[in-house]
N, CA, C and O atoms as a MOPAC input file, in Angstrom:
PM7 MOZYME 1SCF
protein

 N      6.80700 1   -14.40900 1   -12.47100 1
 C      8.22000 1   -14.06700 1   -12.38800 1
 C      8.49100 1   -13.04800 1   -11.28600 1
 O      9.55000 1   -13.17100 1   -10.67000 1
 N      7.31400 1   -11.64000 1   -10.82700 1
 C      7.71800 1   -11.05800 1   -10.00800 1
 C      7.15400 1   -11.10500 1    -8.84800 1
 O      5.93400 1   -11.21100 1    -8.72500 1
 N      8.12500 1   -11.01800 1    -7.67500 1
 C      7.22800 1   -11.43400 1    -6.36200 1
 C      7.67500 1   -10.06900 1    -5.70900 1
 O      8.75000 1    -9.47900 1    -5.59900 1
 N      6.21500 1    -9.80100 1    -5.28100 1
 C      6.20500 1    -8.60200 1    -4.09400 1
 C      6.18200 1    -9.08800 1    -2.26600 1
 O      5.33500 1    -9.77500 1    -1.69500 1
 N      7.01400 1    -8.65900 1    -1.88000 1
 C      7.15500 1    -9.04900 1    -0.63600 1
 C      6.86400 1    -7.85800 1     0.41100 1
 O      7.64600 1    -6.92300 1     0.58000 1
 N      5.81500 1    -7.98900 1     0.99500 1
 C      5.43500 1    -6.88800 1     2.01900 1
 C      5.37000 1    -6.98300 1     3.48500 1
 O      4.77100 1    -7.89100 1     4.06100 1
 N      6.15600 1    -5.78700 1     4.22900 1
 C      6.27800 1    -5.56600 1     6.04900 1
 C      5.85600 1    -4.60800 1     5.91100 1
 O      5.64800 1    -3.86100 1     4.95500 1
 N      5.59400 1    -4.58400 1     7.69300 1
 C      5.86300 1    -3.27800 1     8.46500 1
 C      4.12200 1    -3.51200 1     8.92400 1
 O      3.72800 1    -2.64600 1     9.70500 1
 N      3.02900 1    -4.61400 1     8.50800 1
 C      2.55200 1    -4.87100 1     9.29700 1
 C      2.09100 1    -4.95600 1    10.48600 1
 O      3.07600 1    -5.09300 1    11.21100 1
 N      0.64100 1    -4.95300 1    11.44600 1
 C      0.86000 1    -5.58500 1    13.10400 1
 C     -0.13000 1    -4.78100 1    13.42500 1
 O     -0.89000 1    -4.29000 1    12.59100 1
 N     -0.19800 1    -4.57400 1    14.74800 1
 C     -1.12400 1    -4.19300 1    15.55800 1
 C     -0.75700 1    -2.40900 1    16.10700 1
 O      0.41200 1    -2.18700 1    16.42200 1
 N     -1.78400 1    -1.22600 1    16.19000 1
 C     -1.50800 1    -0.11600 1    16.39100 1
 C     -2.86600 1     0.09500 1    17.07600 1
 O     -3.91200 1    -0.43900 1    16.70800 1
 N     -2.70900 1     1.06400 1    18.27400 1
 C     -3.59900 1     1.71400 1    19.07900 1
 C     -4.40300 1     3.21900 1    18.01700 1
 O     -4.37900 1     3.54900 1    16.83100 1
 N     -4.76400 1     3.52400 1    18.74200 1
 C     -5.83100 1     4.11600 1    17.72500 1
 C     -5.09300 1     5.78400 1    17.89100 1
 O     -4.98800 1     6.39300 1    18.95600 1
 N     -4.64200 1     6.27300 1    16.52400 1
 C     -3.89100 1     7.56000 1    16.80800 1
 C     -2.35300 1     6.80000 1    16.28800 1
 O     -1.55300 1     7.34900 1    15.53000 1
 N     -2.26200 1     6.08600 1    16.60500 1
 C     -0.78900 1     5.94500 1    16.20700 1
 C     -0.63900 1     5.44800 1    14.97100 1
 O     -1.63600 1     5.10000 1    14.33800 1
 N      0.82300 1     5.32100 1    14.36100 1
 C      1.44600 1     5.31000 1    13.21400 1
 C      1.96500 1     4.16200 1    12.81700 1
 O      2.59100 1     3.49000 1    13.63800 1
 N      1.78600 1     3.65700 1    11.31500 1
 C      2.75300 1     2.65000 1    11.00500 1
 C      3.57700 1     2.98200 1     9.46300 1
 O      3.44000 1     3.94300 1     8.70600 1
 N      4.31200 1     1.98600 1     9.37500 1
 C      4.38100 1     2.37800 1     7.94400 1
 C      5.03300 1     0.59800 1     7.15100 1
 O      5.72800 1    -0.32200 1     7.58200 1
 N      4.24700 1     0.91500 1     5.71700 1
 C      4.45500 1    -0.33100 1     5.19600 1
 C      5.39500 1    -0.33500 1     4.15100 1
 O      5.77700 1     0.70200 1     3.60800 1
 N      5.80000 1    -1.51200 1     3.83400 1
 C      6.92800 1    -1.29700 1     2.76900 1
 C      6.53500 1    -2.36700 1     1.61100 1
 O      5.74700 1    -3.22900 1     2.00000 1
 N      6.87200 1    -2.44300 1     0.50100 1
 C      6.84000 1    -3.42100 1    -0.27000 1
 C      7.77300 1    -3.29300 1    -1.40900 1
 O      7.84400 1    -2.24500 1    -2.05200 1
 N      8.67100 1    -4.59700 1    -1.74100 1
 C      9.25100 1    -4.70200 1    -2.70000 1
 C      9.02800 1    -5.78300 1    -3.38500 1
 O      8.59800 1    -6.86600 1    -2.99000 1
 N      9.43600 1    -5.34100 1    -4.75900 1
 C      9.62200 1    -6.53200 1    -6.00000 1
 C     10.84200 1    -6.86200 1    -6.38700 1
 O     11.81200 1    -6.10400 1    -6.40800 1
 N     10.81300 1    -8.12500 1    -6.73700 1
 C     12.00600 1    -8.83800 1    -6.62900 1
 C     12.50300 1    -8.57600 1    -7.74200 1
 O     13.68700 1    -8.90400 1    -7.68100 1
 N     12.15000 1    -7.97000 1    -9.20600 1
 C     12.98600 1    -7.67400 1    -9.74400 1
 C     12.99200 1    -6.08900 1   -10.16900 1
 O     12.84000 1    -5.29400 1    -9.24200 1
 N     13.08000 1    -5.80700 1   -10.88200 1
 C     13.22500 1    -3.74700 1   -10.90500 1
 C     12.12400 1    -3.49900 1   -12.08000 1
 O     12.53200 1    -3.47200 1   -13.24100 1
 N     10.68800 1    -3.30900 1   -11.79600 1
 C      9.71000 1    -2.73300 1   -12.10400 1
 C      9.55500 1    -1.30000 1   -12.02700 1
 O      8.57300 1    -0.83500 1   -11.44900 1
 N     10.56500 1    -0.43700 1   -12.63800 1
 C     10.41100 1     0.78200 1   -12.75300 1
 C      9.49800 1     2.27300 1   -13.07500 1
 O      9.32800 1     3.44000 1   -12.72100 1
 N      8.97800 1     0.93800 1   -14.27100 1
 C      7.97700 1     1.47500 1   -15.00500 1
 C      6.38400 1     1.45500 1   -14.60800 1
 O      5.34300 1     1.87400 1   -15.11500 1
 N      6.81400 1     0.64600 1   -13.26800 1
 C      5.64200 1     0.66200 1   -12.76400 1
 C      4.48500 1     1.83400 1   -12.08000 1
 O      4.89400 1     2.99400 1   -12.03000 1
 N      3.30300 1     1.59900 1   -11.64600 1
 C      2.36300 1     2.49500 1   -11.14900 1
 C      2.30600 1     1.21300 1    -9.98800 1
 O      2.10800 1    -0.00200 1   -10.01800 1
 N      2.65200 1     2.43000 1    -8.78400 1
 C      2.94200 1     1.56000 1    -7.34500 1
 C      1.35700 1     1.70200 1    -6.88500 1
 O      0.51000 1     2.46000 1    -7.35900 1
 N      1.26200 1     1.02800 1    -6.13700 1
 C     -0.00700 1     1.35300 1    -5.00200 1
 C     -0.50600 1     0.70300 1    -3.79300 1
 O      0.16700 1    -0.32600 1    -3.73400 1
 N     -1.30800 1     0.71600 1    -2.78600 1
 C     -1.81300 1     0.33700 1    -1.70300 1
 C     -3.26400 1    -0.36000 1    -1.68400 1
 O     -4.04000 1     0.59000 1    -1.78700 1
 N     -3.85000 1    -1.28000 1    -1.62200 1
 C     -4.99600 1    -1.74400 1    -1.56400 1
 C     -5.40900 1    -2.29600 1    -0.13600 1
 O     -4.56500 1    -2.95200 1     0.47500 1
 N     -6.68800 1    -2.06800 1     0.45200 1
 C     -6.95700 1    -2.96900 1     1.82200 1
 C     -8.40000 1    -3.80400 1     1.45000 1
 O     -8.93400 1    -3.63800 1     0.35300 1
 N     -8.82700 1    -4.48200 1     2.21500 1
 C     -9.88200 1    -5.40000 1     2.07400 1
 C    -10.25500 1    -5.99600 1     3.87500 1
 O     -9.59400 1    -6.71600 1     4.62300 1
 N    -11.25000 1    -5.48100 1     4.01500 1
 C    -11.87100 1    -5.73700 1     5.16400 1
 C    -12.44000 1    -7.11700 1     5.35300 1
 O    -12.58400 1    -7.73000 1     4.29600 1
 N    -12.78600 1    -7.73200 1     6.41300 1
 C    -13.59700 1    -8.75400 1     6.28700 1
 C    -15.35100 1    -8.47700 1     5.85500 1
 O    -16.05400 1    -7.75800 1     6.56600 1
 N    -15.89100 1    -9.16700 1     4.59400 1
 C    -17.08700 1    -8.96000 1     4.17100 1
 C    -17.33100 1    -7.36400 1     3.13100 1
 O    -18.33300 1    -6.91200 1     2.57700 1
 N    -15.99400 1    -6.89700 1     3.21900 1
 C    -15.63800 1    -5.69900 1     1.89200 1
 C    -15.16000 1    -6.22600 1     1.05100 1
 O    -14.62500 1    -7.33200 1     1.13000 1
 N    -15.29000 1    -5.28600 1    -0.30000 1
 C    -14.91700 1    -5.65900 1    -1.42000 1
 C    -12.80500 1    -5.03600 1    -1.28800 1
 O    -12.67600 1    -4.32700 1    -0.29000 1
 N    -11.76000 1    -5.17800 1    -1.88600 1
 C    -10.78700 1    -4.61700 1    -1.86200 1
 C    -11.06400 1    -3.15300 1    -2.74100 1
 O    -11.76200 1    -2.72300 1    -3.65900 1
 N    -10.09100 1    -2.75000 1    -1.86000 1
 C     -9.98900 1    -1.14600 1    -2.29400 1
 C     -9.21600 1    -0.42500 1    -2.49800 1
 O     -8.15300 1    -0.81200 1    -2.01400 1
 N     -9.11200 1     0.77500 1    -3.13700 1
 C     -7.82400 1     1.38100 1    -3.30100 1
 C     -7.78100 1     2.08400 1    -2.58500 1
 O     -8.81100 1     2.71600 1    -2.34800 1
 N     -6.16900 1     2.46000 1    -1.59700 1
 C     -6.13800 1     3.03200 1    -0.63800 1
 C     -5.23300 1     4.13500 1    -1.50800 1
 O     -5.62100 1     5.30400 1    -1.51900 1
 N     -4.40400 1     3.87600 1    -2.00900 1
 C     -3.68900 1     5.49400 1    -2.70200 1
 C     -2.43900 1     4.67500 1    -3.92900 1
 O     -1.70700 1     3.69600 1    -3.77700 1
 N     -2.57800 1     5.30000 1    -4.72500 1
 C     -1.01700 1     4.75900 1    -5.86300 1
 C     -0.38300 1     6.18300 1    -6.45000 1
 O     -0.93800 1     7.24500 1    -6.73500 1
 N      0.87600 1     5.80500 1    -6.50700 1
 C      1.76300 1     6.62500 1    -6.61000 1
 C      2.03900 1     6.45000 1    -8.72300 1
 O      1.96800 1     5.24500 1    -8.96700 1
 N      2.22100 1     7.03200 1    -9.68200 1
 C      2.75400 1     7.01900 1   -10.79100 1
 C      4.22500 1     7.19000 1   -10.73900 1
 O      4.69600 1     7.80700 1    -9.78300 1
 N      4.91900 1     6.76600 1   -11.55900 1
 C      5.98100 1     6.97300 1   -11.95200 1
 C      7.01600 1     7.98700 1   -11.82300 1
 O      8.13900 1     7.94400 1   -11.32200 1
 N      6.15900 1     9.19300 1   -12.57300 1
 C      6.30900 1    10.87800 1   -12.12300 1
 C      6.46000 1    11.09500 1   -10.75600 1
 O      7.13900 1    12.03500 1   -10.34300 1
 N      5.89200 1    10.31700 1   -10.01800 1
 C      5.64300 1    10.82700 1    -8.31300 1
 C      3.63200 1    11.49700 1    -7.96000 1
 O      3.02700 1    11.61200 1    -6.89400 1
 N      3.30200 1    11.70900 1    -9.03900 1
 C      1.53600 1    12.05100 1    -8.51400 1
 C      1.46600 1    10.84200 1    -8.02400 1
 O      1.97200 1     9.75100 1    -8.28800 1
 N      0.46000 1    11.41800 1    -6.96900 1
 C     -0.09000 1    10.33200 1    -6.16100 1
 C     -1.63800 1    10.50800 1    -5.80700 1
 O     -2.09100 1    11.60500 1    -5.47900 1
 N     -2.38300 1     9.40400 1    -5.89300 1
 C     -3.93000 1     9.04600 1    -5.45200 1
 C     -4.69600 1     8.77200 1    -4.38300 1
 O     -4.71300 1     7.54500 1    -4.28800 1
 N     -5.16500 1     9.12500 1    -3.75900 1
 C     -5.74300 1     8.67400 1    -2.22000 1
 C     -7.00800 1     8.65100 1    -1.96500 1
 O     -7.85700 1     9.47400 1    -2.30600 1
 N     -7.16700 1     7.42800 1    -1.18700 1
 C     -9.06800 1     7.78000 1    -1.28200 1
 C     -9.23100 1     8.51300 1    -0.36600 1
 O     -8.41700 1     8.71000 1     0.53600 1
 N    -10.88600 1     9.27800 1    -0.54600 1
 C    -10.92700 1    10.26200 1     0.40500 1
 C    -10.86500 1     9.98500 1     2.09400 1
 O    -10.72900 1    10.89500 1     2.91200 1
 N    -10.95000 1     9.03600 1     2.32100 1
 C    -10.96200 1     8.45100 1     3.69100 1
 C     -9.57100 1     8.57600 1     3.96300 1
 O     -9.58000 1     8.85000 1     5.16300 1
 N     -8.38100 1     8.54700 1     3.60200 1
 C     -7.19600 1     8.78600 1     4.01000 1
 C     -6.48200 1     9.82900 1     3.93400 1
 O     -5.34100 1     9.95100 1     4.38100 1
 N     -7.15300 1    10.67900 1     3.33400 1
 C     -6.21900 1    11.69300 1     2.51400 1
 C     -5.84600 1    12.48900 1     3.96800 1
 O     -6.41200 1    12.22700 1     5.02900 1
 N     -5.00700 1    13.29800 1     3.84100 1
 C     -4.39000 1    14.07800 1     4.87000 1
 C     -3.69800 1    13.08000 1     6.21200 1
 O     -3.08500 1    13.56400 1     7.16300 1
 N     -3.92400 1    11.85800 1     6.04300 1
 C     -3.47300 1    11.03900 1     7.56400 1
 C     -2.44900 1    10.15300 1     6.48700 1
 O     -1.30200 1    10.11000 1     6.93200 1
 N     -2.60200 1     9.49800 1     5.27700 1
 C     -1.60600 1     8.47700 1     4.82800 1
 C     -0.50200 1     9.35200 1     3.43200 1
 O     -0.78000 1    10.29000 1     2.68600 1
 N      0.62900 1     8.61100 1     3.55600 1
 C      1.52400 1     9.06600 1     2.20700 1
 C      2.12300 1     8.08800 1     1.63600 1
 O      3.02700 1     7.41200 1     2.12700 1
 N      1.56000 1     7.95700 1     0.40200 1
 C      2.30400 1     7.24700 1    -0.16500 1
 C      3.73600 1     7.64000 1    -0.98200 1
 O      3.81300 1     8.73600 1    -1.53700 1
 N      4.96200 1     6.60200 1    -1.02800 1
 C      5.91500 1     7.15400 1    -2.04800 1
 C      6.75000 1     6.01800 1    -2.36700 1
 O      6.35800 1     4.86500 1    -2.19100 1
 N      8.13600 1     6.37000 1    -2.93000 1
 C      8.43400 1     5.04300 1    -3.62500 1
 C     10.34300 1     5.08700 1    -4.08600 1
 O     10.82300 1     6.20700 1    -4.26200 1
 N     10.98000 1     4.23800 1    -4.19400 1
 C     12.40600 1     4.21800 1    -4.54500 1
 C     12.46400 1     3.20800 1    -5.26200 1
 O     12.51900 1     2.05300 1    -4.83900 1
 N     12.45400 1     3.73900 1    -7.04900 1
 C     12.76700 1     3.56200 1    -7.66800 1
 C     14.09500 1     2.22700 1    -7.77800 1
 O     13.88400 1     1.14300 1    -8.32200 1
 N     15.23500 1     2.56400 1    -7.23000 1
 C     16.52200 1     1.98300 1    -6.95400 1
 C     16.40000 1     0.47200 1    -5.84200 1
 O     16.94500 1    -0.63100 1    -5.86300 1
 N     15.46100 1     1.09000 1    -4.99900 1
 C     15.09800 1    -0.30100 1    -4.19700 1
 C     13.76900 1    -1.09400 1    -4.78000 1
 O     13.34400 1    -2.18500 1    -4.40100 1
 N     13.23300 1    -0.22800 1    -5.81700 1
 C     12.28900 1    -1.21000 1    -6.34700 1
 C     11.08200 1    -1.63500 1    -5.13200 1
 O     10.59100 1    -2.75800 1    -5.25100 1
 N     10.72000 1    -0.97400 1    -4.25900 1
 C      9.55900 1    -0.54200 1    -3.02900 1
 C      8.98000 1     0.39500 1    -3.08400 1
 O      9.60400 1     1.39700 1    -3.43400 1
 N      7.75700 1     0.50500 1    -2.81900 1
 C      6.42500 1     1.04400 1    -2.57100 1
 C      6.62400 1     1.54900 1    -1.07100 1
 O      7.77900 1     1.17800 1    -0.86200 1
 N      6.24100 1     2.09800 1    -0.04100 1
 C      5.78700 1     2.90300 1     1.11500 1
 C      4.61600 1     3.07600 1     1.13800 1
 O      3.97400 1     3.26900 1     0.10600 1
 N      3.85300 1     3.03100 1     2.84900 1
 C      2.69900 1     3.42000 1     3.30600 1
 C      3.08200 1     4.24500 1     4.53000 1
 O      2.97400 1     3.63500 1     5.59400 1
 N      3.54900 1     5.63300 1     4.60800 1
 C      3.18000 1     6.10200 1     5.93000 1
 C      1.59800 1     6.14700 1     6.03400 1
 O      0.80900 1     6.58500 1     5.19800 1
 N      1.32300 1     5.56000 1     7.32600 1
 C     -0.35800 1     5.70100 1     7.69900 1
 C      0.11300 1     6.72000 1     9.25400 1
 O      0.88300 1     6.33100 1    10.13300 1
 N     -0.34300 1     7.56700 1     9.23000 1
 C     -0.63800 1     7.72300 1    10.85000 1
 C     -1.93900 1     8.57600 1    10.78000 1
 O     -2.40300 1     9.05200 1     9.74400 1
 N     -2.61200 1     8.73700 1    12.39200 1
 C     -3.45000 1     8.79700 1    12.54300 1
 C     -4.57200 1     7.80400 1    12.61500 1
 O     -5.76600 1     8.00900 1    12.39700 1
 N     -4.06000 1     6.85300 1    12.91000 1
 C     -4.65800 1     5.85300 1    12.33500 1
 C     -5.86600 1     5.55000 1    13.34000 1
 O     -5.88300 1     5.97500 1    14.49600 1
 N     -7.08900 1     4.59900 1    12.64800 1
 C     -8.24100 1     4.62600 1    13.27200 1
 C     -8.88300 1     3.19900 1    12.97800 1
 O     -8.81000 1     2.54700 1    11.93600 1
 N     -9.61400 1     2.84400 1    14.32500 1
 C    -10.11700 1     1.22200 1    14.08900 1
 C    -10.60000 1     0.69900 1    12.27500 1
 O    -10.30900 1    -0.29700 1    11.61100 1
 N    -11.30100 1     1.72300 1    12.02900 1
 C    -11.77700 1     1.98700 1    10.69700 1
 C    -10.70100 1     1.41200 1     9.97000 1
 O    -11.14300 1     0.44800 1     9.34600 1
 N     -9.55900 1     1.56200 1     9.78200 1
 C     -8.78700 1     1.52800 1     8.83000 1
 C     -7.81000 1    -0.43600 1     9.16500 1
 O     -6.72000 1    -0.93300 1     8.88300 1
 N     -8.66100 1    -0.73000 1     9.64900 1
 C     -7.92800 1    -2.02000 1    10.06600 1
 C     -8.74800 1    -3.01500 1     8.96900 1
 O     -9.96600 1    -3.00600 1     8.79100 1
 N     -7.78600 1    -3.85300 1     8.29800 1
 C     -7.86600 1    -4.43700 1     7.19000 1
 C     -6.65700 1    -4.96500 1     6.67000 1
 O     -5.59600 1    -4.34600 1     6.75300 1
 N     -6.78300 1    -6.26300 1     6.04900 1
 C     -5.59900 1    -6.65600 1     5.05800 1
 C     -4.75200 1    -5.44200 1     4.36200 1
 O     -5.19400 1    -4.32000 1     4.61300 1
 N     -4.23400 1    -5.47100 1     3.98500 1
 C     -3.45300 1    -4.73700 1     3.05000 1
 C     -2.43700 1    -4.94400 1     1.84100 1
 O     -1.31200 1    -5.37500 1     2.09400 1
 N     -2.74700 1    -4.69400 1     0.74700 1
 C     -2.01700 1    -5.49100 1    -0.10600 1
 C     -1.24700 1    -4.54200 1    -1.53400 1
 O     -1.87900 1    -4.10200 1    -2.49400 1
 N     -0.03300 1    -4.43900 1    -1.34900 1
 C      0.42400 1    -3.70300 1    -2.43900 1
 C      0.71500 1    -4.11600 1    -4.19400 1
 O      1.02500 1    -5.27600 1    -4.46700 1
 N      0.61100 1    -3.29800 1    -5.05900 1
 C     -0.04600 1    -3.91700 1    -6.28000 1
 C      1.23000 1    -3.01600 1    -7.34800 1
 O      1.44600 1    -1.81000 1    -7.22800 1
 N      1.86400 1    -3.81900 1    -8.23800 1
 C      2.26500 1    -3.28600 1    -9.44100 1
 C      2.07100 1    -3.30600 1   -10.79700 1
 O      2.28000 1    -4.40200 1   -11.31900 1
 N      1.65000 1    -2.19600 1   -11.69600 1
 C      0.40100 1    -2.71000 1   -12.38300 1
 C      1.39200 1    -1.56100 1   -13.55500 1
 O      1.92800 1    -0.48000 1   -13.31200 1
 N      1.30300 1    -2.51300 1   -15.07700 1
 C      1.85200 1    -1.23000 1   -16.13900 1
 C      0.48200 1    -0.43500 1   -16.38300 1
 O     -0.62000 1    -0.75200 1   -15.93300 1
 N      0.84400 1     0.86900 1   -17.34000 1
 C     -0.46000 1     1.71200 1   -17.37900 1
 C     -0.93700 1     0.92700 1   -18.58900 1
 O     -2.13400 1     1.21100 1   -18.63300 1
 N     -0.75300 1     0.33600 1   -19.31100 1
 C     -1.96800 1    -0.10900 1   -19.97900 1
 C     -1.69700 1    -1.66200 1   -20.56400 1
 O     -1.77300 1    -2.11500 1   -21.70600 1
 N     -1.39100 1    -2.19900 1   -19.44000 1
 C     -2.09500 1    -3.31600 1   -18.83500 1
 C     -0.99800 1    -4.76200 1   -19.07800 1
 O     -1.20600 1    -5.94700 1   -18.81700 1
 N      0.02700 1    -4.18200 1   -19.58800 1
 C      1.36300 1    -5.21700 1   -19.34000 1
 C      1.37600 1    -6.32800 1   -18.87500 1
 O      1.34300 1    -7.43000 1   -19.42100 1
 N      1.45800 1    -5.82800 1   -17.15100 1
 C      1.56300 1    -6.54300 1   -16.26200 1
 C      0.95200 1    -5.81500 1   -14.78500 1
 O      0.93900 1    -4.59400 1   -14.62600 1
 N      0.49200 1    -6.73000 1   -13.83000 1
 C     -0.31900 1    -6.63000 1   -12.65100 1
 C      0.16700 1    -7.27600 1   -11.50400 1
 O     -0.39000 1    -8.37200 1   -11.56000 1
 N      0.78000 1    -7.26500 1   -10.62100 1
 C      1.23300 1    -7.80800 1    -9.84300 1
 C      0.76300 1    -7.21600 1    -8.10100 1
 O      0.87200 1    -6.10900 1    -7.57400 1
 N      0.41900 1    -8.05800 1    -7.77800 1
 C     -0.04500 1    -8.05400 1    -6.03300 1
 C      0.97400 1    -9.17400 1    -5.04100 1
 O      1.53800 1   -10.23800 1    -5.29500 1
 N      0.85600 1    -8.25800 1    -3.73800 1
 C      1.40700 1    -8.61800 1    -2.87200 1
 C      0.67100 1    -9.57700 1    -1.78500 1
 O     -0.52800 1    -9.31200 1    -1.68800 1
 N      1.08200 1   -10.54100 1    -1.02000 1
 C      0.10900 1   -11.30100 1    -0.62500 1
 C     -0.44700 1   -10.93200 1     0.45300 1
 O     -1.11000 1   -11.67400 1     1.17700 1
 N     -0.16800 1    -9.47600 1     0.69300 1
 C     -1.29800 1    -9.29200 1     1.94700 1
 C     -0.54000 1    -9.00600 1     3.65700 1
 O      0.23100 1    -9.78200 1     4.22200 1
 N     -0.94400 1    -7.94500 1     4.08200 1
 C     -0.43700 1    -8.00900 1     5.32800 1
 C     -1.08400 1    -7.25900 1     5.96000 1
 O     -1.54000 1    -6.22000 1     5.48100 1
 N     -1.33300 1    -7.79600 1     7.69600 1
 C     -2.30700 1    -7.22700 1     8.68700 1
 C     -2.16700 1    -6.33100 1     8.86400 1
 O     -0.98700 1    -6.03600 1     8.67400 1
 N     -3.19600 1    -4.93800 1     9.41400 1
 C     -3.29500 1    -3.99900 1     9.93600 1
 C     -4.33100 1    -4.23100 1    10.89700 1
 O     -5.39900 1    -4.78500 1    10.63600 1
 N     -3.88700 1    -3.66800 1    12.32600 1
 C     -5.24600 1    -3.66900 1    13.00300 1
 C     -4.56100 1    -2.71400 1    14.07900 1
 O     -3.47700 1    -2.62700 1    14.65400 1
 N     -6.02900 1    -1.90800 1    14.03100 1
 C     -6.31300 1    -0.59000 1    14.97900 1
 C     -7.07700 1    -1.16400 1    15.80300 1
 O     -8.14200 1    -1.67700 1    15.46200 1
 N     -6.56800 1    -1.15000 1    17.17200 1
 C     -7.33200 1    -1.18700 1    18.24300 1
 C     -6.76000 1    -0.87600 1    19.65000 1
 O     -5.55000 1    -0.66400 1    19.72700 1
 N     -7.33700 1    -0.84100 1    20.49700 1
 C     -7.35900 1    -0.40000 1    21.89600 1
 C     -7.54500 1    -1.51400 1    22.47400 1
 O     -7.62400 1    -1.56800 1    23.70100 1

């Protein structure tokens, strides 16, 4: 029933900034937002999720360069990334998930790639 639709995707030089967006098509409020990437020949991973409250999670590889946050009212997720580094080039896929275990919902994925 709910579809997540994700931009802001593409190609970035190394140092520079993007930022991603994702929404659900219907108003998942109650949700726990978040960011996942998956490399080629990696397992997927968690890149940072935001709760309800506004705490937010980050793996240590991002912390201080990405922010995650979220509008409630538009029913979207956010990825500011900057700083960004070849390293961090990977699918990317945003996920809405209840805390104990409702419902799970993923986005189908969108490019990131750091390069020069």
């Amino acid at each position: 029933q709910v579809q997540l639709v994700e931009s802001g995707g593409g190609f970035v030089q190394p140092g520079g900034s993007l930022r991603l967006s994702c929404a659900a098509s219907g108003s998942i409020f109650t949700a726990i937002m978040g960011w996942y990437r998956q490399a080629p020949g990696n397992q997927r991973e968690l890149v940072a999720d935001i709760s309800i409250g506004g705490t937010t999670n980050y793996a240590d590889s991002v912390k201080g360069r990405f922010t995650i946050s979220r509008d409630n009212v538009k029913n979207t997720v956010y990825l500011q990334m900057n700083s960004l580094k070849p390293e961090d080039t990977a699918v990317y896929y945003c996920n809405f998930r209840h805390r104990i275990g409702a419902y799970n919902y993923w986005g189908p994925g969108t490019q990131v790639t750091v390069s020069s």
